[in-house]
C-alpha positions, 0 to 999 in steps of 0.5 A, a space after each residue: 144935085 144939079 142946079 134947078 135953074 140952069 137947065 132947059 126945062 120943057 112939058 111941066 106937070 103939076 100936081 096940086 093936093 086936095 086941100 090946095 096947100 101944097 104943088 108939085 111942078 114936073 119937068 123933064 130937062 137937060 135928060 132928066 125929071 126935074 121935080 119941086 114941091 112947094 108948101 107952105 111957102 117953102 120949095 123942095 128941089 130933086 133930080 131924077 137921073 137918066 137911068 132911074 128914068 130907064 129903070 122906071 120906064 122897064 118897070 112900067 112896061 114890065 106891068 104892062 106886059 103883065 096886064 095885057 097878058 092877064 086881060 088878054 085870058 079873060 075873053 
């Protein structure tokens, strides 16, 4: 796994739980996600790569696709 704090980072989204107690910091850096989930005083490191990026991204299109196609016959 990459070093998490060696990377340029930029665009970080977080993501907190509904009772506060847990975060999620995402980031897109050096061509990949960065993602650490912090709870409980403990912090969790995973790096998505560039080509689970791109298989995502045709999944998401692929949906896409499917649903602009599904709306597009019900006028």
């Amino acid at each position: 796994m990459k070093e998490m704090m060696n990377t340029i980072q930029s665009q970080t989204i977080i993501i907190t739980d509904n009772n506060q107690t847990a975060k999620a910091y995402i980031d897109f850096c050096d061509k990949s996600l960065c993602v650490s989930v912090v709870s409980d005083d403990k912090q969790f490191d995973f790096g998505l790569d560039e080509n689970f990026l791109r298989m995502l991204a045709y999944g998401y299109k692929l949906n896409c696709e499917k649903y602009d196609n599904k709306k597009g016959g019900e006028q």
